[in-house]
SEPALUM-505144 format. One line per field, with one value per residue (C-alpha): residue number from 1; residue in one letter; x, y, z. Coordinates in nm, 4 decimals, padded with zeros to 6 digits. Layout:
BEGIN
pos c(NUM,...);
code c(A,...);
c1 c(X,...);
c2 c(Y,...);
c3 c(Z,...);
***
This chain:
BEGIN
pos c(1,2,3,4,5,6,7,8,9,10,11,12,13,14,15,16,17,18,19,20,21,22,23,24,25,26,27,28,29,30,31,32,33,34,35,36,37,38,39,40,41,42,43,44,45,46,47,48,49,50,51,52,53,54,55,56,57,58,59,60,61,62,63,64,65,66,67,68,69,70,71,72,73,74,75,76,77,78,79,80,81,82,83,84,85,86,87,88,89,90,91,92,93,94,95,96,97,98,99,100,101,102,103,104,105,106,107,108,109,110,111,112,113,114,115,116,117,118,119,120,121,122,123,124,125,126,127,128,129,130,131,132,133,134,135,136,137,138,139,140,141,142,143,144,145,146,147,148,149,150,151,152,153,154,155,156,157,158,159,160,161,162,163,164,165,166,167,168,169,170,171,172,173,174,175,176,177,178,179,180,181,182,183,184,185,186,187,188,189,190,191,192,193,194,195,196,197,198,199,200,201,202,203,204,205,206,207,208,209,210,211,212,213,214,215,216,217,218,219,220,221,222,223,224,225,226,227,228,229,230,231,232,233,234,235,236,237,238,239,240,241,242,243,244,245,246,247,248,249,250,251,252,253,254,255,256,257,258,259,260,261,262,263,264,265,266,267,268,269,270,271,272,273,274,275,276,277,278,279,280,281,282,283,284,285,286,287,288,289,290,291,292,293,294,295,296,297,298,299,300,301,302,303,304,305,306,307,308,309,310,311,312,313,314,315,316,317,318,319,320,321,322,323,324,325,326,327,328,329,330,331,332,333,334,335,336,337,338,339,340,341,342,343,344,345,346,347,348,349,350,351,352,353,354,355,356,357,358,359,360,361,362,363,364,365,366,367,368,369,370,371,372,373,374,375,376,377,378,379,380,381,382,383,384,385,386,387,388,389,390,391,392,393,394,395,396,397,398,399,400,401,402,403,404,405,406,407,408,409,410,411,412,413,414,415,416,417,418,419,420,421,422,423,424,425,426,427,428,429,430,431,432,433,434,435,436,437,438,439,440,441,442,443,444,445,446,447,448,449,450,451,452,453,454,455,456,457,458,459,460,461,462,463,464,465,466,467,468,469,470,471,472,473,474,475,476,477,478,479,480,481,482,483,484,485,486,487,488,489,490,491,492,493,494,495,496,497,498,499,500,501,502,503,504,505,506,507,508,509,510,511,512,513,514,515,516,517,518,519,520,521,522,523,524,525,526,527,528,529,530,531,532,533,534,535,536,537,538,539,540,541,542);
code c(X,X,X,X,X,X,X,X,X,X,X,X,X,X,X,X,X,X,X,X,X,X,X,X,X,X,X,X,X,X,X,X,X,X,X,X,X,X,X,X,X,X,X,X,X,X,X,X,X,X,X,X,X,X,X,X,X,X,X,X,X,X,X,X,X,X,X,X,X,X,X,X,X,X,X,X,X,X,X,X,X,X,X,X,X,X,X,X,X,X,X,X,X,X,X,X,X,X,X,X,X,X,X,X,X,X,X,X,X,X,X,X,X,X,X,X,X,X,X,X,X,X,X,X,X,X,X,X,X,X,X,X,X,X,X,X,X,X,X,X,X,X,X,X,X,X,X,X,X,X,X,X,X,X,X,X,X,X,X,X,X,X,X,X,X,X,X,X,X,X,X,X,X,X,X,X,X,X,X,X,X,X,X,X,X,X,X,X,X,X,X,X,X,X,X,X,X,X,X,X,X,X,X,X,X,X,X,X,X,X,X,X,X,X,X,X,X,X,X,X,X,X,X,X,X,X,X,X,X,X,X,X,X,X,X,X,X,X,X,X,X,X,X,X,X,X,X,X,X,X,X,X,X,X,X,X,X,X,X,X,X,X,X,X,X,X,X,X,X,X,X,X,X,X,X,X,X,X,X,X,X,X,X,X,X,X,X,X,X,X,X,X,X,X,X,X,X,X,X,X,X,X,X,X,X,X,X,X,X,X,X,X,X,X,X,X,X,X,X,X,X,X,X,X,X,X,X,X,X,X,X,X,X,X,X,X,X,X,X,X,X,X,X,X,X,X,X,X,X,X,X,X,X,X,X,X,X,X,X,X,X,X,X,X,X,X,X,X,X,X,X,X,X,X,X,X,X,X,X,X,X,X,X,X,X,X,X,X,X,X,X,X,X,X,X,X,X,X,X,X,X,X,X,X,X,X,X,X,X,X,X,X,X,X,X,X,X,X,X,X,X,X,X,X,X,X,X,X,X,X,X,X,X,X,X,X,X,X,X,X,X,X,X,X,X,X,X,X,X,X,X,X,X,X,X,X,X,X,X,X,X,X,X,X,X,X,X,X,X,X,X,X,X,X,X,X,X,X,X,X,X,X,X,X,X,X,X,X,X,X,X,X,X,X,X,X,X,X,X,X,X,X,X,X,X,X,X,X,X,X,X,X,X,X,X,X,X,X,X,X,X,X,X,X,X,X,X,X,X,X,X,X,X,X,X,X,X,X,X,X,X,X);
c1 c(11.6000,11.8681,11.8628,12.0548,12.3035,12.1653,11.7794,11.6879,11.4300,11.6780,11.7989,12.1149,12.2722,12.6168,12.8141,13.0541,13.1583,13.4484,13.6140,13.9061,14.0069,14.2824,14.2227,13.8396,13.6761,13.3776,13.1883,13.2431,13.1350,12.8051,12.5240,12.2412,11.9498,11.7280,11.4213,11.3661,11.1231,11.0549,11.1735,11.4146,11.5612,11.9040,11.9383,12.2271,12.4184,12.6450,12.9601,12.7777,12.9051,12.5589,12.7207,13.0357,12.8481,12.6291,12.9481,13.0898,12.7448,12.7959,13.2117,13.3254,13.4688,13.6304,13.5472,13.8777,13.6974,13.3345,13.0845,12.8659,12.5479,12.2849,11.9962,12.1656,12.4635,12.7804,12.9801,13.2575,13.5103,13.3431,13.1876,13.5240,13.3407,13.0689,13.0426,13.0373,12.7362,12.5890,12.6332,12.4681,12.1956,12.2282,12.2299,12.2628,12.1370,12.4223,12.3226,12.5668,12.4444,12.6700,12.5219,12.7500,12.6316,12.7439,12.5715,12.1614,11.9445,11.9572,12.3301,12.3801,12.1164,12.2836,12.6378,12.8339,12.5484,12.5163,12.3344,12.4647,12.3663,12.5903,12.9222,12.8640,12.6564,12.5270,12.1190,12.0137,11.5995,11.6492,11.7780,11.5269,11.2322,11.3221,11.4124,11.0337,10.8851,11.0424,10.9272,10.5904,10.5466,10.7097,10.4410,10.7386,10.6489,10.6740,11.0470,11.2668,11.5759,11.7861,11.7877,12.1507,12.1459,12.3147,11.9531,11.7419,11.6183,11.7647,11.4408,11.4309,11.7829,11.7385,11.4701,11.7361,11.9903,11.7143,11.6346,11.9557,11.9913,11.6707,11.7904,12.0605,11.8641,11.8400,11.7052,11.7984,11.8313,12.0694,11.9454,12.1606,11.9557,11.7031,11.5124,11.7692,11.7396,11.4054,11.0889,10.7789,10.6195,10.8579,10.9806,10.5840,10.6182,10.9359,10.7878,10.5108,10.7996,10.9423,10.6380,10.5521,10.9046,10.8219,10.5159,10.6816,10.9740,11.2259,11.4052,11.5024,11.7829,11.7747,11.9539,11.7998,11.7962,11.3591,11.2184,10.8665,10.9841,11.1028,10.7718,10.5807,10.7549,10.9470,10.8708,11.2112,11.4917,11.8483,11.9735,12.4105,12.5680,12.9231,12.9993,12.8103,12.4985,12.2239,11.9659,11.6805,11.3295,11.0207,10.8288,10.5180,10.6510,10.8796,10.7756,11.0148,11.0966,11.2311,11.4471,11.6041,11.7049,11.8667,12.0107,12.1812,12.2100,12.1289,12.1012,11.8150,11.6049,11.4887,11.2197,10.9497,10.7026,10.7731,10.8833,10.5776,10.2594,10.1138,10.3770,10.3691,10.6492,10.7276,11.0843,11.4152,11.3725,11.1133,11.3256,11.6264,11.5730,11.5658,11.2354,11.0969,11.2256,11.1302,11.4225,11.4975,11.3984,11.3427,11.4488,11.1846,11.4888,11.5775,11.9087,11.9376,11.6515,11.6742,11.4671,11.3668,11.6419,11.6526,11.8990,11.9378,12.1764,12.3983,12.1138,11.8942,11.6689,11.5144,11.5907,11.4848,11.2379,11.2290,11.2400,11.1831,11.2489,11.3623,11.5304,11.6095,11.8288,11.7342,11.5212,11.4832,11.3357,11.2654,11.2689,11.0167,10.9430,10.9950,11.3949,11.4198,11.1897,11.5237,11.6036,11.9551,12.0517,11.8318,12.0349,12.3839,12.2979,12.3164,12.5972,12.7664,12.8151,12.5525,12.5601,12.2332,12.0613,11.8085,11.7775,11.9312,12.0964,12.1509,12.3105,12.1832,12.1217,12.4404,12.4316,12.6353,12.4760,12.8398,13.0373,13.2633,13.2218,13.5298,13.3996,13.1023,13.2323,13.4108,13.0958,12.9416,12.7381,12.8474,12.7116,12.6467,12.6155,12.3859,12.6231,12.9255,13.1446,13.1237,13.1104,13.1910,13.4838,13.8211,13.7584,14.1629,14.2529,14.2684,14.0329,14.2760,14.3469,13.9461,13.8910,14.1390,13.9418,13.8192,14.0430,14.3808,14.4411,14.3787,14.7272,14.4984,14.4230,14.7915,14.7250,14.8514,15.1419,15.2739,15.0693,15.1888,15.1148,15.1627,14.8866,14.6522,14.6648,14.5974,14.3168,14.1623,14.1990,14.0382,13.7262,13.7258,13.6735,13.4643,13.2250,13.2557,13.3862,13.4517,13.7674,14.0326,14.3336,14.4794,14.3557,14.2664,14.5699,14.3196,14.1882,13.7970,13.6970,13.7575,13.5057,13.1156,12.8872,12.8110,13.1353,13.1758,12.8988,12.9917,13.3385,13.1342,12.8592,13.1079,13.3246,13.0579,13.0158,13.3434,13.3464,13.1328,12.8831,12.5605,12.4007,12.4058,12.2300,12.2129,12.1446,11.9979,12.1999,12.0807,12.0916,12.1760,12.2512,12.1728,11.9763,12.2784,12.4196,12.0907,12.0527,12.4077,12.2781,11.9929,12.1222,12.3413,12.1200,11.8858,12.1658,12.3070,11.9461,11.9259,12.2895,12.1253,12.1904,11.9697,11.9246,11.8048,11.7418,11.6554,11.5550,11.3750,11.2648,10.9333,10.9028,11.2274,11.1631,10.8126,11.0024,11.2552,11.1277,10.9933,10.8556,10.8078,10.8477,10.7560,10.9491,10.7782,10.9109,11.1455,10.9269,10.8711,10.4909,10.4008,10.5069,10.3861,10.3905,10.4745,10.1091,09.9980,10.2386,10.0382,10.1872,09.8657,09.8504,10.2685,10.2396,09.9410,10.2171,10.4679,10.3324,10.1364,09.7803,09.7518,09.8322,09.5244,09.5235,09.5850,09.9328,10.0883,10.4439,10.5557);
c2 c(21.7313,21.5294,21.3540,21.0535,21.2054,20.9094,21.0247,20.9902,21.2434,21.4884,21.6478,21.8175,21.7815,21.9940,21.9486,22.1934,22.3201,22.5507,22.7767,23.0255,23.2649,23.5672,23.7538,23.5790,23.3531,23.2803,22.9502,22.8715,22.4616,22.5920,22.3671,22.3142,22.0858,22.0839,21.8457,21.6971,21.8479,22.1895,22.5781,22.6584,23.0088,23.0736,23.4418,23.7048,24.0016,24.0491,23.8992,23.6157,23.3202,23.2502,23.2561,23.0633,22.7506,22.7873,22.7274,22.4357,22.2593,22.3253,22.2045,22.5595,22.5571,22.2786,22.3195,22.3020,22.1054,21.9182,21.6946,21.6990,21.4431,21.4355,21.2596,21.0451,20.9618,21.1251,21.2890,21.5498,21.3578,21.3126,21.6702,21.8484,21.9904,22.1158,21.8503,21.6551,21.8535,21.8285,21.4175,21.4796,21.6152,21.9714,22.2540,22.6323,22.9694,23.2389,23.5940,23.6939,23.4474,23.2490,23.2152,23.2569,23.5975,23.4572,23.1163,23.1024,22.9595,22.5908,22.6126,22.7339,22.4663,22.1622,22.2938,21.9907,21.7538,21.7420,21.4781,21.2251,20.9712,20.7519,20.8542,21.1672,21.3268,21.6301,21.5318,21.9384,21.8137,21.5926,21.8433,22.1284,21.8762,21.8114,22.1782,22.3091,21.9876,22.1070,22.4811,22.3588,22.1945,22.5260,22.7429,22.9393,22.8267,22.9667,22.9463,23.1042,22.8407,23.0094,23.3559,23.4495,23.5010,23.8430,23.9040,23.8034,24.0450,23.9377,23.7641,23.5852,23.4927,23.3591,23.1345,23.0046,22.9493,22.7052,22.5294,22.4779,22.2948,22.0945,22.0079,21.8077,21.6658,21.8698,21.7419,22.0105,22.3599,22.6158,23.0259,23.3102,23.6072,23.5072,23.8192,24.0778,24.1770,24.1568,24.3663,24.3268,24.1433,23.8847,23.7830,23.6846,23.4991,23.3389,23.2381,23.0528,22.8615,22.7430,22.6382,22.4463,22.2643,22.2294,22.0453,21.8429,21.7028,21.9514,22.0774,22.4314,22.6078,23.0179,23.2675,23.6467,23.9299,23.9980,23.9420,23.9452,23.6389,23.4172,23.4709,23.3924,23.1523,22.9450,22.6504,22.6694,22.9081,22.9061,23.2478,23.2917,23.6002,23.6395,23.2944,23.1229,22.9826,23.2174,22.9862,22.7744,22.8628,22.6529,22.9732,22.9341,22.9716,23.3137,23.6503,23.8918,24.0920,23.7451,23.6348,24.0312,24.0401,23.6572,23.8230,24.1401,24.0869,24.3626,24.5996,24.4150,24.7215,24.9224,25.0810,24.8228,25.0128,25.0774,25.4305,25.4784,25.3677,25.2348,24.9952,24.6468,24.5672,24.2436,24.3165,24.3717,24.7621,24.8301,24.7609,24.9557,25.3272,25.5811,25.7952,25.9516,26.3103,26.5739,26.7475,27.1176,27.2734,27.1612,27.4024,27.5371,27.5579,27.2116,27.1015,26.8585,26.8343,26.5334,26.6659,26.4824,26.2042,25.8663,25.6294,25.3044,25.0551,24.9066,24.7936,25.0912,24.9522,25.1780,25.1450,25.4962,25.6956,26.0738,26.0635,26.4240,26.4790,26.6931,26.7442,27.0125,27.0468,26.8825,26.5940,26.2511,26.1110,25.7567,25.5847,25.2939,25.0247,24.6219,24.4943,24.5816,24.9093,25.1213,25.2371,25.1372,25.2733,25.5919,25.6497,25.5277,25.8159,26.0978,26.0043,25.9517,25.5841,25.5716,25.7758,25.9871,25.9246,26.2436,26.4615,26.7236,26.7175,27.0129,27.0793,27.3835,27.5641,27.4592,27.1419,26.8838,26.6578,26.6184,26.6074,26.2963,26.0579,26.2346,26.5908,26.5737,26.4282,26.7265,26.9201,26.7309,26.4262,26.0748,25.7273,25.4214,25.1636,24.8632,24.6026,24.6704,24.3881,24.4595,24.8197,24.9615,24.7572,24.5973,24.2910,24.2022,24.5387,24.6515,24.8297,25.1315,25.1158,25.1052,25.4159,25.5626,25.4762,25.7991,26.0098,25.9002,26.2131,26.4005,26.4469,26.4739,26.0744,25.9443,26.0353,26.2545,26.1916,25.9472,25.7189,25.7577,25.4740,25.5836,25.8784,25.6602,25.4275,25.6647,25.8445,25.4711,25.4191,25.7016,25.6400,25.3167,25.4223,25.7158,25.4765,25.1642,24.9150,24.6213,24.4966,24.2233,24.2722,24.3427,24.6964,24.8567,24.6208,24.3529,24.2611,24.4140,24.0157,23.9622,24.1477,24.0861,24.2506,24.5221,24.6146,24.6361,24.8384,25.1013,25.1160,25.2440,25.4386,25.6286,25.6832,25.8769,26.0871,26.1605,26.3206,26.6152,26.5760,26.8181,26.5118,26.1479,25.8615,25.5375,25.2689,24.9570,25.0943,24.8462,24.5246,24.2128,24.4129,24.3278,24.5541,24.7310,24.8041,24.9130,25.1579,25.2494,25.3412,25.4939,25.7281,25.8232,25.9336,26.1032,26.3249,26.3983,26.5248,26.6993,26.8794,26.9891,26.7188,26.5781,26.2349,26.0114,25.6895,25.3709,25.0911,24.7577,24.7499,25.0069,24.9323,25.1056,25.4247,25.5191,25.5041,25.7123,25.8791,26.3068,26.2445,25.8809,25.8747,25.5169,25.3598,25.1449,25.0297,25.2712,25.5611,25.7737,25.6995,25.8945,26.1309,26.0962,26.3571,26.1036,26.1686,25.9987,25.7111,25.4532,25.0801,25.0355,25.3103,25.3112,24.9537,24.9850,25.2411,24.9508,24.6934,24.9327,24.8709,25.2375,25.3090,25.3217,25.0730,25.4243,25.4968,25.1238,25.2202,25.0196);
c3 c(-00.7396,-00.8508,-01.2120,-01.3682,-01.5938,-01.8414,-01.8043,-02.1230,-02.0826,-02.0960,-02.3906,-02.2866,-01.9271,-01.8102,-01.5701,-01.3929,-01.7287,-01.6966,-02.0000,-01.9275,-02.2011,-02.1622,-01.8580,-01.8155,-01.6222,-01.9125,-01.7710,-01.3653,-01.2601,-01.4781,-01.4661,-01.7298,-01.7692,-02.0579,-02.0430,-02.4226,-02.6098,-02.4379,-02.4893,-02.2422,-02.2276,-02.1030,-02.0178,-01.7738,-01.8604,-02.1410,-02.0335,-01.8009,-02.0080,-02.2183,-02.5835,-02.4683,-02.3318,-02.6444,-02.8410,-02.5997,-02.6794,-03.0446,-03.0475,-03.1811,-02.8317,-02.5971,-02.1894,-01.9784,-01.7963,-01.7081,-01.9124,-02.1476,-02.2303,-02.4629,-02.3961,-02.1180,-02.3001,-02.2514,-02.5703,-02.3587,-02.5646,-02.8954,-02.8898,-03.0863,-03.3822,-03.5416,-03.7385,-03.3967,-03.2841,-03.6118,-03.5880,-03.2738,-03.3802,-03.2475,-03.4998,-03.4144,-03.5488,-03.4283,-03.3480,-03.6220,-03.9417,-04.1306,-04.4734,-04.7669,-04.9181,-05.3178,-05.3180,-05.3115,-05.0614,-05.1875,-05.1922,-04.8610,-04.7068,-04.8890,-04.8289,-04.6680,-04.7018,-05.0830,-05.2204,-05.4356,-05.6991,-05.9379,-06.0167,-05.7563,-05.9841,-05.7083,-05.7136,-05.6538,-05.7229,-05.4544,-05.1900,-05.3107,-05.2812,-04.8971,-04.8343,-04.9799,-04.7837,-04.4289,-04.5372,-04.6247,-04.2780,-04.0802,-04.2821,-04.4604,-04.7908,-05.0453,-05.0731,-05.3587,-05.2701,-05.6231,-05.4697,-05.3191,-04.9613,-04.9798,-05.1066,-04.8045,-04.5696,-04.1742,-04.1120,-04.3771,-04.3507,-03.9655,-04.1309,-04.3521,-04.1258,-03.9236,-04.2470,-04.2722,-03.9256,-03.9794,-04.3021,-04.0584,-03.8815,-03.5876,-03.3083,-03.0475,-03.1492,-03.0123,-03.0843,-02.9216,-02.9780,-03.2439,-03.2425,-03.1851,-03.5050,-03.6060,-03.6125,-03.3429,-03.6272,-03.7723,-03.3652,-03.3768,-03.7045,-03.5745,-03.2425,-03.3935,-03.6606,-03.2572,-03.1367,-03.4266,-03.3711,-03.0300,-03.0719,-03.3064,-03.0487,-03.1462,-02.7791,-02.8250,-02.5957,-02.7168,-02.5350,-02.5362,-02.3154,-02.3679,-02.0500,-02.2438,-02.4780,-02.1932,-02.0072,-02.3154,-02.4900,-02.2019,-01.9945,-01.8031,-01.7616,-01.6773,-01.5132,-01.5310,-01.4102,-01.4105,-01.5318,-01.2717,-01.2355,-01.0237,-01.0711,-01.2462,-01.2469,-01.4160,-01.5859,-01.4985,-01.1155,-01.1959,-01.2745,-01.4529,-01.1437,-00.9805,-01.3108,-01.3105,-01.0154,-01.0513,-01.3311,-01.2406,-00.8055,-00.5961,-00.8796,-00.9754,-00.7835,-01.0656,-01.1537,-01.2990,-01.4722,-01.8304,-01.9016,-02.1854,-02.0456,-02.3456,-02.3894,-02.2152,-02.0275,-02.2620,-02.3940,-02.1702,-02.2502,-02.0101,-01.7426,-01.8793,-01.8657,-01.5533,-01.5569,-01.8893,-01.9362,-02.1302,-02.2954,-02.1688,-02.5407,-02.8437,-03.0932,-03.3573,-03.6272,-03.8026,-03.7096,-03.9925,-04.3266,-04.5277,-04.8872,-05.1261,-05.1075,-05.2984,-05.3134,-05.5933,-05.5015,-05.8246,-05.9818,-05.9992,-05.7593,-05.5291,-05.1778,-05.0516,-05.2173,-05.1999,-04.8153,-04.6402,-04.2378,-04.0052,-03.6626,-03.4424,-03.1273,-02.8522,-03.0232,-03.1402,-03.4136,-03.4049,-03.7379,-03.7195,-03.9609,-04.0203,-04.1111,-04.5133,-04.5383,-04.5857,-04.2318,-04.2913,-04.6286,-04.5334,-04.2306,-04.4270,-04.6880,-04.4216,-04.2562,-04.6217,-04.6995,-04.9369,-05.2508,-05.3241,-05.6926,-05.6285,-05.2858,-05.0581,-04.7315,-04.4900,-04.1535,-03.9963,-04.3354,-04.4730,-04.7402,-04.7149,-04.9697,-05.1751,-04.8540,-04.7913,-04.4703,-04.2559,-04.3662,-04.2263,-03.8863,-03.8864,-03.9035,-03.5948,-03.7805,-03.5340,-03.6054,-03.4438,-03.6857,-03.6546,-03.6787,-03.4414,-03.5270,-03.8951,-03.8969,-03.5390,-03.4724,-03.6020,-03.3509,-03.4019,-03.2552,-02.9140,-02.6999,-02.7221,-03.1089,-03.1779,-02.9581,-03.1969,-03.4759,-03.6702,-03.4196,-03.5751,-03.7048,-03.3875,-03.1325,-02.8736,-02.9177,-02.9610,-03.3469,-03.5855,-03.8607,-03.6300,-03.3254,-02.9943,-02.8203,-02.4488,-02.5180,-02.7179,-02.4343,-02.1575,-02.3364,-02.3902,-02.0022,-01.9575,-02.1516,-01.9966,-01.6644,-01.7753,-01.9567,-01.7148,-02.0112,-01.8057,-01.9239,-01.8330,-01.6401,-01.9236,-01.9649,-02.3040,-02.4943,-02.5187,-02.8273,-02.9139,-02.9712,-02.6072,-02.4870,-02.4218,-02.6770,-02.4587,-02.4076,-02.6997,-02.7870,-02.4798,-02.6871,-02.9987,-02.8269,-02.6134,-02.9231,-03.1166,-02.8399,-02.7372,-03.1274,-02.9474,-03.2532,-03.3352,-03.4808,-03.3718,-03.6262,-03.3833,-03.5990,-03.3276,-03.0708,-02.8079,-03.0209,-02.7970,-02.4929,-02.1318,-01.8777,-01.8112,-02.0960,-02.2544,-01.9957,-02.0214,-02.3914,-02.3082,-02.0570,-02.2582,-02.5621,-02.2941,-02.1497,-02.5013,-02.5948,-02.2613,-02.3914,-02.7358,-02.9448,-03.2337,-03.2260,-03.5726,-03.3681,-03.6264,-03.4428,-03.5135,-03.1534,-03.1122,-02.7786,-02.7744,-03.0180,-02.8434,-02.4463,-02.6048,-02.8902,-02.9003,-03.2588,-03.4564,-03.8718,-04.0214,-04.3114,-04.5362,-04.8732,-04.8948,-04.8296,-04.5230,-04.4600,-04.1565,-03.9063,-03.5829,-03.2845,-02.9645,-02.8139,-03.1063,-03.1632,-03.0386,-03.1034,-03.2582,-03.5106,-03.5647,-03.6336,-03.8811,-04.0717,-04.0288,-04.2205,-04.4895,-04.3406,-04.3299,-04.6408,-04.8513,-05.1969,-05.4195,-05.1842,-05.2141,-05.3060,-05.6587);
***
């Protein structure tokens, strides 16, 4: 049906918006209608344009050509900025948040829209008063607004950043990937903060690749793939097997049943895997034993607390437990970027505890950090330059005392191809930054395992990735485990750990709570561990 571009009734209207960057086709004539006040989820593949027409609607990016109106009036030329969108009355929470670690909550919210009185005298009372009073009505009150946002846990920081666009007056709200980072637990709480803003006239455009959220949380739904549109579904008329196959074309025939049946198929994951295998041997000698280890970050807090596991050949361990409980610094002390304050660390009977990072690469131990573009990539270099990364020293990648750029660029080609990075024209000499996340990810997946490791710690190895580059992920963890490897998978996703998971440990505040053979890793029981339910009033960790 066709609609006045000046309905008023809708929020956001697009037409034939077109972006070009290097080598890439990003948005094709794309289309997008967004009724006011409802949840509308805009979801493809990594690489299908979703983030980029995000960022047109925000002004971080300008369309070559098209037009954009909100609520029936049309702003293509005065839409430049941020601060455009922001006069608009659109905020956005990126996947990747832009809070200023140094300043505290109340400084980050007010930032650009001080307050002032007489003589510019900055009126802080008057900004924290508002701030509590929009917490108070999103039921995320209490609110410390003086602690620094380096502080805040990812949830709580995602909170934040959506204060922060309310505080502006937001009117429509733009999410790319809002729980990508989060636990089973805080997506729920999160939800229910969206709902609330729906109800209360907010319009809400949020990009993810769950399957489970847009059935539960949509009213309409915008499918891209490959820059174009593939189509627009009211929810309540779609099923997930319908807005797949819109998503990903004829390759959209995969199996549909999740690979654990305990586990609902409500997240993108279900959908991602090839049949449940069970590895060829698990080995009854530990591969890796963490004893007794405890790390303190600068201030002599405790982050992990005297954590013992273990992991032979041929398994994985899941790590379970909610964003903050010391999954991260746990698996950041094996793999040597965290110092221990008490604890042991062996390899196949040998310790390694006082090992540096690059020594114990070169006694098998790879890693997949959580955050790729912070950690897992130099965005600035090229494809072939970050597939270098860690191997500079090795002739065999172009490294050594000099680089040789003609062999560093054909081994890169050749993991391209090997690992099906889709890439531009251009071949591995384009920049990192120009690729899709997933991409980018299959640059640091296939990187780790091109180290021929003994142990792998994958730290949210599928975060923000599409169906196919989750199962690109997935295979590849199953065939490595297949090979003999040990696998220490954290993830924030349990859906994720109990489809791929031989044995589940739980983190919670700091402390390894439980270990759980898979038979009896229920969601249930893991997720009692989770949030310290199980833990009886005499085991509550200080």
């Amino acid at each position: 049906m066709n609609v006045p571009a000046n309905d008023p009734n809708l929020a956001i209207r697009m037409e034939n918006i077109t972006r070009h960057f290097p080598g890439v086709i990003a948005n094709q004539n794309v289309h997008l209608q967004v009724t006011q006040g409802t949840f509308h989820a805009l979801i493809g593949e990594n690489g299908a344009g979703k983030s980029t027409l995000l960022n047109i609607l925000y002004g971080r990016l300008r369309p070559d050509k098209g037009r954009i109106f909100l609520k029936g009036n049309e702003v293509t030329d005065s839409l430049k900025t941020p601060a455009d969108a922001i006069r608009h009355r659109v905020g956005m929470v990126s996947q990747h948040y832009a809070l200023i670690p140094a300043l505290t909550v109340l400084e980050n919210v007010m930032l650009g829209m001080e307050p002032t009185g007489a003589l510019g005298i900055l009126q802080r009372g008057k900004a924290s008063e508002r701030i509590q009073v929009l917490a108070t009505q999103l039921q995320i009150a209490p609110l410390d607004l003086h602690i620094r946002a380096e502080k805040l846990s990812v949830a709580a920081q995602q909170k934040v950043e959506i204060l922060k666009a309310l505080y502006r007056n937001a009117e429509i709200l733009l999410l790319d990937e809002p729980t990508a980072t989060l636990a089973p637990q805080e997506a729920e709480t999160l939800f229910g903060l969206l709902q609330t803003l729906v109800k209360r006239g907010t319009t809400i455009l949020f990009v993810t690749h769950k399957l489970g959220e847009v059935m539960a949380y949509s009213q309409a739904v915008t499918v891209l793939r490959a820059g174009k549109n593939a189509g627009d579904f009211a929810t309540a008329q779609t099923d997930a097997h319908e807005l797949l196959h819109s998503m990903i074309g004829s390759r959209g025939n995969l199996p549909l049943q999740p690979l654990n049946p305990n586990v609902e198929p409500e997240s993108i994951h279900a959908f991602a895997g090839e049949s449940w295998a069970t590895p060829v041997s698990i080995s009854k000698s530990p591969l890796l034993q963490v004893e007794g280890v405890t790390v303190r970050n600068a201030r002599q807090s405790l982050l992990v607390r005297d954590a013992c596991l273990d992991v032979a050949r041929g398994e994985i361990l899941g790590i379970a437990g909610v964003d903050g409980s010391g999954q991260k610094e746990l698996a950041e002390a094996i793999v040597g970027l965290q110092k221990l304050s008490a604890g042991r660390l062996f390899l196949e009977g040998v310790d390694f505890t006082q090992t540096s990072v690059a020594q114990r690469k070169a006694q098998g131990i790879s890693y997949i950090p959580e955050d790729r573009h912070h950690a897992g990539l130099i965005l600035d270099f090229s494809v072939a330059e970050n597939y270098l990364l860690g191997q500079h020293h090795e002739a065999s990648w172009g490294g050594g005392a000099f680089i040789h750029p003609t062999l560093m660029e054909a081994r890169a080609t050749a993991m391209v191809r090997q690992y099906d990075v889709r890439i531009s024209d251009l071949g591995p000499s384009i920049p990192a930054r120009n690729l899709s996340g997933g991409n980018q990810q299959k640059i640091v997946v296939s990187r780790a395992m091109e180290s021929h490791p003994r142990l792998l710690v994958a730290c949210q190895p599928t975060r923000g990735l599409d169906v196919e580059a989750a199962r690109f992920v997935y295979k590849t963890l199953r065939d490595a485990r297949q090979q003999g490897l040990g696998i220490l998978l954290f993830s924030l996703d349990l859906d994720e750990i109990l489809e791929l998971a031989d044995r589940v440990a739980v983190m919670y505040n700091g402390q390894v709570v439980a270990v759980l053979p898979r038979s009896e890793a229920t969601p249930e029981r893991v997720g009692a561990w989770m949030t310290g339910a199980a833990l009886a009033p005499t085991e509550e960790i200080p």
